[in-house]
Each structure stands twice: as structure tokens, then as C-alpha cells.
N, C-alpha and C positions, 0 to 999 in steps of 0.2 A: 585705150580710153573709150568710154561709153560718154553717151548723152542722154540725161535723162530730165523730163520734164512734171513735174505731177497734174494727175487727170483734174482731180477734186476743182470744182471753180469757186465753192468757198469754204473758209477756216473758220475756225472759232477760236474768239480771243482768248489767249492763256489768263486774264487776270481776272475777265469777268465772265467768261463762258459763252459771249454774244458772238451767234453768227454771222458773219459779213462778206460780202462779192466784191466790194468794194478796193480793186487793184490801186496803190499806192504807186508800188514802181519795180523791177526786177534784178535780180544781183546772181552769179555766178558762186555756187556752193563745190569745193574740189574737196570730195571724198576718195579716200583710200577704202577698196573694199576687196574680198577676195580673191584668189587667185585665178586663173584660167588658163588650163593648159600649161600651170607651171610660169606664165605669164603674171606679172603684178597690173593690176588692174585698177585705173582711177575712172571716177563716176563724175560727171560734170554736170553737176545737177541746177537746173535753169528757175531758182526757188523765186520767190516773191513777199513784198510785202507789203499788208493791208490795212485797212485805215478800219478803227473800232465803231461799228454804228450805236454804241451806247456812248451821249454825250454826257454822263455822269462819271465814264473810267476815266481814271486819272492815267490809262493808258491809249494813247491815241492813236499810235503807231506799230502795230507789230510784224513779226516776221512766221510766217505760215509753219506752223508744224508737223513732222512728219514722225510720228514714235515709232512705228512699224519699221523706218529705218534708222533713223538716225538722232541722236537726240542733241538737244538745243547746243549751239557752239562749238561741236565737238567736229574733229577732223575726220574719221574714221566714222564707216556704219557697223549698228550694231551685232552685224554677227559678225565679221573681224573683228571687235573687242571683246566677244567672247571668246572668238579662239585663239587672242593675244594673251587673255589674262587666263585660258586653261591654262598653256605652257607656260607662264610667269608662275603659278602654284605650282606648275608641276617640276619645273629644273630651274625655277632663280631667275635674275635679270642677266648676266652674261652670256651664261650660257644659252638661255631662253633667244637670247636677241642672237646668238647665230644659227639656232634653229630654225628661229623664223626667216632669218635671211635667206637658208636653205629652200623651205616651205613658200618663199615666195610672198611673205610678207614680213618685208623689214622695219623692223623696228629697235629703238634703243634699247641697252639693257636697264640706264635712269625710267625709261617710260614703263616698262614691265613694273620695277619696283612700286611707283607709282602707280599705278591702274593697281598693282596687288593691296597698297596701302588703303586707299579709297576702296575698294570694295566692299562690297554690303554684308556685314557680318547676317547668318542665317538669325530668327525671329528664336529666341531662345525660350522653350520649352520646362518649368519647373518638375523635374524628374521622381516619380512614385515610385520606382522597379530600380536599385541599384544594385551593381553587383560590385564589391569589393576583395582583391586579392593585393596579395606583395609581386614587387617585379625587384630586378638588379638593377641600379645607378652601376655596380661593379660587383660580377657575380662571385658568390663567398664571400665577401667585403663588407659590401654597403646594401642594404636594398632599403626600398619604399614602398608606397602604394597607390595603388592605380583605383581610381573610383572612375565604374561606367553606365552608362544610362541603358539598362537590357533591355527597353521597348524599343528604344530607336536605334539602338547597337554604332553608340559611339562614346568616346573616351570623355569624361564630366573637367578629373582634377588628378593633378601627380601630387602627393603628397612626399615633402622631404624625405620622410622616415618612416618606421613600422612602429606607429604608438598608439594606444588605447586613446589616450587624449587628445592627437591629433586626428584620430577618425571622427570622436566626439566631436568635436567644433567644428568639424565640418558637418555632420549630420544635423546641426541643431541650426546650421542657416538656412536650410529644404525641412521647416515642420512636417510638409507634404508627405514626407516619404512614407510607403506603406510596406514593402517589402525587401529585405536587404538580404542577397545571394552574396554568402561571404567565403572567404576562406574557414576551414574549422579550426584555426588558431585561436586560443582564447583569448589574446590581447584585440581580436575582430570582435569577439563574442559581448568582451567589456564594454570597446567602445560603443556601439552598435546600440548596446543596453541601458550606456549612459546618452546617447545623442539622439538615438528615436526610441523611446522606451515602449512607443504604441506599434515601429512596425514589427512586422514577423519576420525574424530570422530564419532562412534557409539555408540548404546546400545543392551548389547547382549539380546537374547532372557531370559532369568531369569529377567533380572533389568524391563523388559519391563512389563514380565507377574505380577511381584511382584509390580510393581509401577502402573499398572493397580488394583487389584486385591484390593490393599489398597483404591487408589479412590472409586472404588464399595460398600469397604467396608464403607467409609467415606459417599457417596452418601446415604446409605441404613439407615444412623444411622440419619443423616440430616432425613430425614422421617420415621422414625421410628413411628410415631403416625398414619401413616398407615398403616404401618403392621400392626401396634393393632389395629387398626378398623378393617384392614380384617381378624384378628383372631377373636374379634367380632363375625363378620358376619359369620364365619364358624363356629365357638362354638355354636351360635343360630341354625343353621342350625341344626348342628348334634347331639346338646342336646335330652337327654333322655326324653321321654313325661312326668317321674315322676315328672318331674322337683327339683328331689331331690341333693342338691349342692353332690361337688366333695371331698370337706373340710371341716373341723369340724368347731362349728363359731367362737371358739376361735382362729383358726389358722389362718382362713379368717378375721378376726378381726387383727391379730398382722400384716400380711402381707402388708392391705391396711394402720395400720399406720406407718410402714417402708416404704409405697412408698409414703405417705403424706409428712416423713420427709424430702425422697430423693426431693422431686416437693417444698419443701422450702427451703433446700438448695442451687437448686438451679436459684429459684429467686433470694436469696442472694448474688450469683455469679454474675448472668446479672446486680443488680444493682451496684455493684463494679466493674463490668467491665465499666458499662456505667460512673462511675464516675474517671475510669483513672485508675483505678488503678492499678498494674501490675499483675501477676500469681502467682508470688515467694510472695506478699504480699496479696490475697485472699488466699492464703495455710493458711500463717501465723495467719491472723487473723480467719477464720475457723476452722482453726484446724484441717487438711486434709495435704495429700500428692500433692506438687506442678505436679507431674506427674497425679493423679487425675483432677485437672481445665483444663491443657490440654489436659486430653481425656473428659471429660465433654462439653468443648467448643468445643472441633473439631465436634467433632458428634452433637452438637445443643441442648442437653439437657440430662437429667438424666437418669441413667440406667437403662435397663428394668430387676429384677435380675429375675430369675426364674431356680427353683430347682428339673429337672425330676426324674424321678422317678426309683432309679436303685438298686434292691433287693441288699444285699449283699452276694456274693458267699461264707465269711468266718461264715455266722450264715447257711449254708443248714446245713451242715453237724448235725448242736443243733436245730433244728428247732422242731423235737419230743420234744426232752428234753424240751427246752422253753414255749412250748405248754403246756406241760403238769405241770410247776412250777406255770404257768399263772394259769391254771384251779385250782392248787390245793390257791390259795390268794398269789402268790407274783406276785404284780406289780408293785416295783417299778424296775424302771432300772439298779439305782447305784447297788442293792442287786443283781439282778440277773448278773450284768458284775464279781461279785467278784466269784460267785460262777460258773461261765462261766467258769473262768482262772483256776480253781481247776478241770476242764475237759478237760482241753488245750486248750479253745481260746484265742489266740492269737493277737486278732483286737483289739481295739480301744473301750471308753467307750461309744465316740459318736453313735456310729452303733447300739449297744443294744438298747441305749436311746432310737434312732429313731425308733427300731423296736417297742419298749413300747408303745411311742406316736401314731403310725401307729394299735397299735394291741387296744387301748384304743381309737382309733377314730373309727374303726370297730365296737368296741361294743357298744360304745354311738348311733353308726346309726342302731343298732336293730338286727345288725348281718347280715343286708343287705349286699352283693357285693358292691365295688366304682368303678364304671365304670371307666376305664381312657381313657380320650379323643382319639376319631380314627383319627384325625387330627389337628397336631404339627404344631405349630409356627416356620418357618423358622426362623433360626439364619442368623445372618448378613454376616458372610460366605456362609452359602446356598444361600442366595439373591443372592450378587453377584458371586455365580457362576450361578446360574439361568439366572442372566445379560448377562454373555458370552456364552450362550448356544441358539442355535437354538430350536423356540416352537417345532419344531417336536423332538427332541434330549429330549426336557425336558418329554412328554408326555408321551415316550418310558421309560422311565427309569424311572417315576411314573407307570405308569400299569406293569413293570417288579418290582420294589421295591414292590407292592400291590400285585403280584399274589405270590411272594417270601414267605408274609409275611401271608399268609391267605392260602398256599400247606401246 
């Protein structure tokens, strides 16, 4: 418990402004206020009150005021109600009221509500700069749209839906608006054109970098049959004088007629396309995913699949143990995943498998090393960011990725 008294010897009356010294009589103010040392702390504050020297206020009597701490009739000072009603925004009334019991200033979880309710909404600003994009109520489902104020970077209005009309009517209650950072969907572009006709449509920097980035990637897949010529050309380059292959020939064997099947399928495509026929019904009659034909088609042709090469971190820890089930005759997979789980692995039966096939392609090549290539096939995201990048930008950060990888 503290005891506090104020210095001040006179107030000025709340209703008319008049200063006055004139003590009436004194009363006892019990403030709850910060903590201390984990301690809850009450302030016994020894307040007063004083008689009006203007005999024209219809106030005669008042009670001394203190803003700097506390304000009129209230239990609590002011900075314990700011940092009652931070935690009431920030986690609700129940929860908030055992926080603060923790925190050393208890309060209810009704009082939080309240103090959240009464507080002072911010001075609301008519907004020039919006930006408008869709968001998910339920993603693939449902979406909406979100309107935001981009000078002062906060959320305006959620609009139910994604509609031309309903942008409009909102755009035509803010005449003000002068510039609208939208999405490039044209139902933005309508609205937009119907609800502010005077402001200017943009696109923010994201929709730009993201709608480039897709073309690049779009660009790189259209030729994609030159990057594999100039992996090619770098795999001969950099091939081992043994000229001993990378893969066992069954596996290079099942690979090339996976991609035999993918290069007739799809011919199959291009002739059904050429004869009219839609996406929703080259799905149908292949027997494929309608979202497959059009990335198929966008990109110009069939997929290039390829599967590098990435140890698993869940067999290091069994890698003796496997070793040594290996040497002693167990190799099949299924058997050694059962008696994996009886060690505690954890993984997956595929990953054994793969380590079997990997450790039985080894021994079929004589117990030789398999080199693995020192120079990878750009993916279609490397490409195009290769595309937006200065040769001297790229050169730098290949001789830094190469000296990284070779210290």
C-alpha cells in the first residue's frame, strides 16, 4: 500500500475553468495501480475537495483533478487501465482476467469486456490509396474481398463476395479515392471503373512480381526441350572418362518407358485438341485430371519428371544396423522395414525400399562409387529467376554457390 498526497495547492474547476485554493474538505481515493516486485499494489491517495471562486457556476463544489493519473470516479490509474485493456484486445475477458491475475493485476474477465467495449474507437481517416485483393472465407470454396487503406497499412472492409458490384458500392461511399492497388482480375478492374471512374488503377508490386515470375515460368516450359539439350551438352561435357552409366539398366530401362508413355500421351492430347475437342473432355476420355491438360497445354508439352537424389535423415541414425542385416543376407526391403519399427523407425516403408534398391544397384556395379552429376538441370523456377537477374548477378552467386559447396 502506498500513500499518496497531491503537491498542487490549487485546481481549476472542471465546469468553468476557475482557479481556486479554497479547501472545502478531504476524502480518501483507494487506487489499484501497478504491480511491484510481483506485488499488487493499492495507492491511498489523500484527494480533496474545493469550493468554486466564480459565484456565477452553477458548480459549487468540486473534487480536485488529477488526468496525469487518474481520471474522475474511476477505481484504477491510468496506466493499469492501459495495460488491462492491452490484454483484454489481446486474449478476451477470461482468459485475459487469469493473465492478469498472474501479472499481478487482478481483474474480472466482465471488467475486461467492458473497458474493451467503452474504448475509444481511433479518429477515422477517409482513405485516398486503396488496395483491393480476394481472400478465402473457405479456401477453393468460398472467397471474398478484403479492402485496405495502403498509407496507413490497415484492413478498411471484408466484403461477402468477389463481385464487380459489390466493389462498386463500396468505392462510391469514399468519392475521395484516388488510387486503387487491385488485383488483375477483371471483375476488380469493372468494379473499380464503375465505383471510382476518376481514380487510377494500379498493380502493386507482388501481383506484378507474381504475374511476371508465372510468365517466365510459362516461357521456360514452352522450351523446355532446350534446356534438355543443354543438359545434354553439359552431362557430355562433364561425364566421367569411364563412361560407366549413373543407373542400373533396369531403372534406366523403366524411366525411358515412363517418359515414352508421358511423349504418347501426349500426342494424344495435341490430336484431340486439334480436333475440337474441349479439356473437361480430353480429361474424360484419358483418364487424367482436367487440371493436368491445362498444365500440359500451357507449358507445350509433357513433363520433364526427375527424382534427385536426397539421403534420408530418418535411416542415418540405422545405417550401421542395415549395413550390417545387408551383409549378414537380408535384402529384401519389406523385411527389413518390419524389423526397422522393432528399433523405432519411424519413417515410411517407401524410404527402406529405396535405400534396398540404391544399396543393390551398388553391388550390381561391382561396388564401384556412382558419381552423381556436378552439374544440375535448372528447374523452371531457377530459369526464370535466372531471366530476371543481371549476367553479372548470376555469375556471382554461381562462383559463390561453387566455392560454398567445394570449402
Amino acid at each position: 500500500m502506498l500513500v499518496a498526497r497531491p503537491k498542487s495547492a490549487v485546481s481549476l474547476c472542471p465546469c468553468c475553468g476557475c482557479q481556486t485554493g479554497r479547501v472545502h474538505s478531504h476524502y480518501v481515493r483507494r487506487l489499484a495501480d501497478l504491480p511491484w516486485q510481483g506485488r499488487v499494489v493499492e495507492i491511498r491517495l489523500h484527494a480533496r475537495r474545493f469550493r468554486c471562486a466564480n459565484p456565477q457556476c452553477p458548480r459549487q463544489i468540486f473534487t480536485e483533478r488529477l488526468p496525469a493519473t487518474v481520471r474522475p470516479k474511476a477505481r484504477r490509474t491510468t496506466r493499469l487501465g492501459e495495460s488491462q485493456l492491452a490484454i483484454g484486445f489481446a486474449v478476451g475477458g477470461e482468459p485475459g482476467s487469469r493473465l492478469s491475475r498472474k501479472l499481478a493485476m487482478p481483474v474480472s474477465g466482465d471488467t475486461l469486456l467492458r473497458m474493451v467495449h467503452s474504448a475509444p474507437l481511433p479518429d477515422f481517416v477517409a482513405p485516398t490509396v486503396v488496395g483491393i485483393d480476394d481472400w478465402a472465407w473457405r479456401c477453393g470454396q468460398r472467397y471474398g474481398t478484403i479492402i485496405c487503406d495502403l498509407e496507413r497499412n490497415c484492413v478498411l472492409d471484408l466484403l461477402p463476395d468477389r463481385n464487380a458490384d459489390s466493389v462498386a458500392r463500396w468505392l462510391k461511399r469514399w468519392p475521395g479515392i484516388k488510387v486503387v492497388a487491385r488485383d488483375r482480375a477483371g471483375l476488380y478492374a469493372d468494379g473499380a471503373r464503375c465505383g471510382a471512374p476518376d481514380a487510377v488503377q494500379v498493380a502493386d508490386r507482388w501481383h506484378l512480381l507474381n504475374s511476371l515470375g508465372e510468365a517466365l515460368r510459362h516461357a521456360v516450359g514452352r522450351h523446355r526441350h532446350n534446356v534438355a539439350a543443354a543438359v545434354q551438352i553439359m552431362a557430355s561435357v562433364q561425364r566421367p572418362k569411364t563412361g560407366s552409366s549413373t543407373l542400373p539398366p533396369g531403372l534406366a530401362q523403366l524411366r525411358a518407358d515412363r517418359k515414352a508413355a508421358r511423349r504418347e500421351r501426349w500426342d494424344e492430347i495435341c490430336r484431340l485438341r486439334e480436333q475440337g475437342c474441349p479439356t473437361s473432355g480430353i480429361a474424360q476420355l484419358l483418364g487424367i485430371d482436367r487440371r493436368t491438360v491445362q498444365r500440359w497445354l500451357a507449358a507445350g508439352g509433357e513433363p520433364e519428371h526427375s527424382r534427385p537424389h536426397r539421403p534420408s535423415h530418418l535411416l542415418a541414425p540405422f545405417e550401421a544396423w542395415l549395413e550390417a542385416r545387408w551383409a549378414s543376407g537380408c535384402q529384401v526391403g519389406q523385411q527389413l522395414w518390419r524389423e526397422l519399427q522393432q528399433q523405432g523407425y519411424t519413417g515410411s516403408r517407401v524410404t527402406v525400399a529405396r535405400w534396398a534398391a540404391d544399396r543393390r544397384a551398388h553391388a550390381d556395379s561391382g561396388g564401384a562409387a556412382q558419381p552423381h552429376p556436378t552439374w544440375k538441370a535448372p528447374t523452371r523456377r531457377r530459369c526464370a529467376w535466372y531471366l530476371s537477374r543481371d549476367l553479372d548477378q548470376i555469375d556471382a552467386d554461381t562462383r559463390r554457390t561453387h566455392t560454398t559447396k567445394t570449402a
